[in-house]
Backbone as CSV, one residue per row, in Angstrom:
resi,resn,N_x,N_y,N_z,CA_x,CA_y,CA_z,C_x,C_y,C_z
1,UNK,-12.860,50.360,81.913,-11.421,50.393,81.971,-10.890,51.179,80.780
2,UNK,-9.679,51.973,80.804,-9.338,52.458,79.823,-7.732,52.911,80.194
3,UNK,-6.926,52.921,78.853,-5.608,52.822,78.850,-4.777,53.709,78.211
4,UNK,-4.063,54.086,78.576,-3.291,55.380,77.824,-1.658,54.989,78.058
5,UNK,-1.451,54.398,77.164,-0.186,53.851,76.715,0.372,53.784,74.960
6,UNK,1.696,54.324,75.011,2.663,54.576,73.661,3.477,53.864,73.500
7,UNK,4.060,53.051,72.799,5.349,52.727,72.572,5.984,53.390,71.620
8,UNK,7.332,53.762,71.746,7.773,54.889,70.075,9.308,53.913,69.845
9,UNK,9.595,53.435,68.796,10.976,52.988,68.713,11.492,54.687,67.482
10,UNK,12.361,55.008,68.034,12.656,56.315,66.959,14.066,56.890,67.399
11,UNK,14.619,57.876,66.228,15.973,58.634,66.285,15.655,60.056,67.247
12,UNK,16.136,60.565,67.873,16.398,61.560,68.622,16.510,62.930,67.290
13,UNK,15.994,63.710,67.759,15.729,64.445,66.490,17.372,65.961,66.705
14,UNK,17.002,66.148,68.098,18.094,66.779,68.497,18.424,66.286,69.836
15,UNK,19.206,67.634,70.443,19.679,67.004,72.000,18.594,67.511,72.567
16,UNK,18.416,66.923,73.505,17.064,67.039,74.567,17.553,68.352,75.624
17,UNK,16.660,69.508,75.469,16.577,70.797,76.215,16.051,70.099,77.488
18,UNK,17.032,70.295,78.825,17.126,70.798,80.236,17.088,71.886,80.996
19,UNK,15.341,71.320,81.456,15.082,72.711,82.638,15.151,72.300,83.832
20,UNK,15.476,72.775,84.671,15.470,73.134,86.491,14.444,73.486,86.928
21,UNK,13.543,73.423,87.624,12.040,74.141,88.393,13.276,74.891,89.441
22,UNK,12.335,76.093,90.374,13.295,76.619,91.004,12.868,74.933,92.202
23,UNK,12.119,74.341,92.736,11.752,73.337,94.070,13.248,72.449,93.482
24,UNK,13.872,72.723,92.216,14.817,71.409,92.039,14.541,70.274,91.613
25,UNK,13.456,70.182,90.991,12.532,69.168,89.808,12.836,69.299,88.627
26,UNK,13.727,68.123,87.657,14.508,68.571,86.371,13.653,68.019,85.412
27,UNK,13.659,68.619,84.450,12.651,68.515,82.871,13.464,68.446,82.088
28,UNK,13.401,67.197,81.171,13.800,66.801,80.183,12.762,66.942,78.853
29,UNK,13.097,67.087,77.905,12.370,67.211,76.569,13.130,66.780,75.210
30,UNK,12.787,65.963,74.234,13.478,65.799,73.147,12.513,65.781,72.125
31,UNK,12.659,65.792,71.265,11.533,64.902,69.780,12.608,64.218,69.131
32,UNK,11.139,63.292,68.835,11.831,61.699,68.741,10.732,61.278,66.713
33,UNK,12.120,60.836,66.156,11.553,60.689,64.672,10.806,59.240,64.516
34,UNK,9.732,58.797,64.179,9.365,57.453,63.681,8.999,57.317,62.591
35,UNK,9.246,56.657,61.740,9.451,56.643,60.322,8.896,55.115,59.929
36,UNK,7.449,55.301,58.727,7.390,54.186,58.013,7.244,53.951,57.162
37,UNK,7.524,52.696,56.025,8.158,52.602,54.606,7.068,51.671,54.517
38,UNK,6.309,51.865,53.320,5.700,51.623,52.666,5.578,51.074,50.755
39,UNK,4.464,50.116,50.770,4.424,51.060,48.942,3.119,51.103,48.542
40,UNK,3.115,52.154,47.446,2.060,53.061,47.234,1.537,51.307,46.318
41,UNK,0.007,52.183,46.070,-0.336,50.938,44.680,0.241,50.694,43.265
42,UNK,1.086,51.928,43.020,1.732,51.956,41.762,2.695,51.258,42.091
43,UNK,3.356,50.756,43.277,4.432,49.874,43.681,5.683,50.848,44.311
44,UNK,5.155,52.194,44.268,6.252,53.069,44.590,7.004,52.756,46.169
45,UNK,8.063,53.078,46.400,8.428,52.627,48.250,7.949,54.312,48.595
46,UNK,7.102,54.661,49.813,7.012,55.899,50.526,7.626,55.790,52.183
47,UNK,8.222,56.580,52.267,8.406,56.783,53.763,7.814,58.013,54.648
48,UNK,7.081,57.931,55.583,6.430,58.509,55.926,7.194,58.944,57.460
49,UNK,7.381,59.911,57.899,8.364,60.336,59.110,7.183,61.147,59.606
50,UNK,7.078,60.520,61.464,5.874,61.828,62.463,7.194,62.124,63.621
51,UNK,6.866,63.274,64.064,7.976,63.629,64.829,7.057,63.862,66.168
52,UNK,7.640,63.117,67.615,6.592,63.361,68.360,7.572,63.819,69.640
53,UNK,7.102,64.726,70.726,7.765,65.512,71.808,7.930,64.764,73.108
54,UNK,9.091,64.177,73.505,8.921,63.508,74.560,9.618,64.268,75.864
55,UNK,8.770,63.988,76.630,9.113,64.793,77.590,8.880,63.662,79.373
56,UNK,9.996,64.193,80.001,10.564,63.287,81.215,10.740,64.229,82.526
57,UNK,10.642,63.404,83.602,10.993,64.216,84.756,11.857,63.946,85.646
58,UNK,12.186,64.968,86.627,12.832,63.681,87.911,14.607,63.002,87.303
59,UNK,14.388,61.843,87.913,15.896,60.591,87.944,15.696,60.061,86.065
60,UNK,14.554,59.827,85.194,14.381,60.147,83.927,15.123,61.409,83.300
61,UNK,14.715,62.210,83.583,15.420,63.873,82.836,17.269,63.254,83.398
62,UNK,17.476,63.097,84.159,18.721,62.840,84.500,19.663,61.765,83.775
63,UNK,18.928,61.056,83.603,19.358,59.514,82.272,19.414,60.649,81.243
64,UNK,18.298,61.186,80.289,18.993,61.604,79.161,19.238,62.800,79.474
65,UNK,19.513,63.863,80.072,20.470,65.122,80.293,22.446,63.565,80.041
66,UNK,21.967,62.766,80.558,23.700,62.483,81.109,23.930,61.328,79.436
67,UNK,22.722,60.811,79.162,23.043,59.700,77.792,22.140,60.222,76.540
68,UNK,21.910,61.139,76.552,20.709,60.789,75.117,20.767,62.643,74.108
69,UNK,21.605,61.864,73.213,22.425,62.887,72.507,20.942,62.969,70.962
70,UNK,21.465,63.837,69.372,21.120,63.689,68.672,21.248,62.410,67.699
71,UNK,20.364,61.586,67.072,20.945,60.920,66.113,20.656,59.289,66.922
72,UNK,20.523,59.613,68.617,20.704,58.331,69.473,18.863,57.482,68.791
73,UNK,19.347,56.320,68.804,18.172,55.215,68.727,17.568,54.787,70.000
74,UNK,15.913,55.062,70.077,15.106,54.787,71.815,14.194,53.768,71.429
75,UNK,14.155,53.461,72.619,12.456,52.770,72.635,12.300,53.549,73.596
76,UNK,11.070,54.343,73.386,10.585,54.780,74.701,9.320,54.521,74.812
77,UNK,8.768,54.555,76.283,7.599,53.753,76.583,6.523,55.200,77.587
78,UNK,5.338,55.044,77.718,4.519,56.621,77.879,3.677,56.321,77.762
79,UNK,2.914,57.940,78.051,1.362,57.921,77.671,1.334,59.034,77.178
80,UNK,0.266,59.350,76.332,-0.080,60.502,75.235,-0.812,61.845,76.649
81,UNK,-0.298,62.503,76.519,-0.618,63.598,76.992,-0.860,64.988,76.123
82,UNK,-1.982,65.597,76.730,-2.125,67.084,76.252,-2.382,68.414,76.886
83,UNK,-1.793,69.060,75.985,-1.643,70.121,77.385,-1.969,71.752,76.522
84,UNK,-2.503,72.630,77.021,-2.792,73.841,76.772,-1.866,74.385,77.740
85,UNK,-1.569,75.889,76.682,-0.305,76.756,77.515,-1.072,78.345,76.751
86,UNK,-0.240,79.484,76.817,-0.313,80.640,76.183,0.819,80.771,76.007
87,UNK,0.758,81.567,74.347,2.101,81.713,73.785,1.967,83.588,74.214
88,UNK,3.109,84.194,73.713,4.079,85.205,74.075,3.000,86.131,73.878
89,UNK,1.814,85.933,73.055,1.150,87.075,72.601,-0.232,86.692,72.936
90,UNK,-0.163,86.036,73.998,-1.758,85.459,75.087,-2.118,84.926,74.099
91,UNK,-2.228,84.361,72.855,-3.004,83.382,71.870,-3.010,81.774,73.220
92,UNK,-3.962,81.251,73.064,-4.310,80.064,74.178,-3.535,79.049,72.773
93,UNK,-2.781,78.073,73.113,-2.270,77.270,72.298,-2.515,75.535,72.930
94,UNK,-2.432,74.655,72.253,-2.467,73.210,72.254,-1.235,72.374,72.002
95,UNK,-0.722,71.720,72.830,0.438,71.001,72.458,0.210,69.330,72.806
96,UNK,0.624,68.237,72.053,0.755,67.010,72.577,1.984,66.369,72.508
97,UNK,2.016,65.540,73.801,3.650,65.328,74.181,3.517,63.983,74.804
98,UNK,4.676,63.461,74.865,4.681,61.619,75.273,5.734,62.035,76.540
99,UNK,4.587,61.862,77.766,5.271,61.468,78.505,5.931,60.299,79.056
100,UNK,6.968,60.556,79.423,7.816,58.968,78.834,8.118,58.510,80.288
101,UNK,7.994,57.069,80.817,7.829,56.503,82.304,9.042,55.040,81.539
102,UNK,9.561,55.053,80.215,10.496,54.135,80.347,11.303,54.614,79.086
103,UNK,12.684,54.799,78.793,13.531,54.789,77.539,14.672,54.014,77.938
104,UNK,14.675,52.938,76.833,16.133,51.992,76.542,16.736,52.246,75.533
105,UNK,17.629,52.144,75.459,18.818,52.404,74.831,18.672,51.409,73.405
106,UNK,19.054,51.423,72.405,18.747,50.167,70.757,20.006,50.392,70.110
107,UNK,20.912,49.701,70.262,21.935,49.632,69.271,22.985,51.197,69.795
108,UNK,24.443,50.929,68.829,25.207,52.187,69.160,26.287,52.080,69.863
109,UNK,27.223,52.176,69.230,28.595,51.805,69.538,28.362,53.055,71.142
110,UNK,28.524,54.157,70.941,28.756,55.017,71.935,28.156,54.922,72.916
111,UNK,27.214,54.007,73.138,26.287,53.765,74.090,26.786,53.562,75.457
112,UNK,26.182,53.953,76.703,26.890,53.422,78.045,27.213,51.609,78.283
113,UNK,28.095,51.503,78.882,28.797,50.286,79.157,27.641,48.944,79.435
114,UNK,26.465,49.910,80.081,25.588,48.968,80.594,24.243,49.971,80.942
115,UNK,23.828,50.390,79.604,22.675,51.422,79.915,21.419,50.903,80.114
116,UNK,21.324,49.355,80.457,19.890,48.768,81.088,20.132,48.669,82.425
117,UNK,21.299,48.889,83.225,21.533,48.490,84.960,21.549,50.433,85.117
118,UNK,22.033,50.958,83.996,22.270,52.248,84.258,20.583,53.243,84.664
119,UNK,19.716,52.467,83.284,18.232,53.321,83.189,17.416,52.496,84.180
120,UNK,17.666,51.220,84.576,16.854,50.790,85.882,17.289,51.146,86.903
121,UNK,18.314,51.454,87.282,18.676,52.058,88.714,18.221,53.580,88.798
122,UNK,18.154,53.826,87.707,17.349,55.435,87.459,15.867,55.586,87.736
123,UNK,15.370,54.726,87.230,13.962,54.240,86.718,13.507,53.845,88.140
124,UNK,14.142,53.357,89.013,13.784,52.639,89.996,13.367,53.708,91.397
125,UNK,14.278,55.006,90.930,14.158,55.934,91.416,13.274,56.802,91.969
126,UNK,12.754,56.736,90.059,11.490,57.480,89.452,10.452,57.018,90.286
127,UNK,10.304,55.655,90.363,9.206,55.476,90.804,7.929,56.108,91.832
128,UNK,6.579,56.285,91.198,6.136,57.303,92.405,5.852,59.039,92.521
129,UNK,7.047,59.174,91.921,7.307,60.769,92.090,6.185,61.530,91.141
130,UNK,5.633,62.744,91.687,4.253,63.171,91.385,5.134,64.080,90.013
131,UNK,4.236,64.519,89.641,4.836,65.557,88.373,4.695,66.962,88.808
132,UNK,5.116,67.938,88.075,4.777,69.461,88.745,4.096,69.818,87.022
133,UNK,2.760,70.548,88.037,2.002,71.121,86.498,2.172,72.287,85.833
């Protein structure tokens, strides 16, 4: 048996870039900050910040295209994915990205009225739907 599951609680680093496939399959993407505070042995406090790429599809991309700005607080829930692409100048490149199968909303005045009936009726959507590679 084996498991490929993330949890990330983190700040939205910017606004999440929206693509269109031409079939009409929407891609969502953000990076998401997680940050942890520590202290060194000298007693110093360190904070340590990893910035990781989350990326969504489908009735998901549609929740944050419509709620999930810079600065916003997630839990988002995934699995670690990796993926090879070619950059502009055929160099073969490596990227890793959290694909994300759940994000709730944490705190935030600006937040939707009711963004857990809002991301499960979304979510509920999702369900199922294959990915495009």
């Amino acid at each position: 048996m084996s498991v490929n599951k993330v949890i990330l609680i983190g700040h939205v680093g910017k606004d999440p870039e929206i693509h269109s496939f031409d079939n009409g399959t929407k891609k969502a993407s953000f990076s998401l900050a997680t940050s942890e505070t520590y202290k060194t042995k000298d007693g110093e406090q360190k904070t340590e910040t990893q910035w990781h790429t989350v990326v969504c599809f489908r009735s998901l991309a549609d929740l944050v295209e419509k709620w999930i700005t810079k600065g916003k607080q997630l839990y988002v829930e995934g699995k670690v994915t990796y993926r090879t692409y070619e950059d502009k100048d055929g160099n073969r490149r490596g990227t890793t990205e959290i694909l994300a199968e759940n994000i709730r909303f944490i705190g935030g005045k600006s937040e939707p009225k009711n963004p857990r009936a809002e991301a499960e009726s979304i979510l509920a959507e999702a369900d199922n739907q294959e990915i495009p590679l």
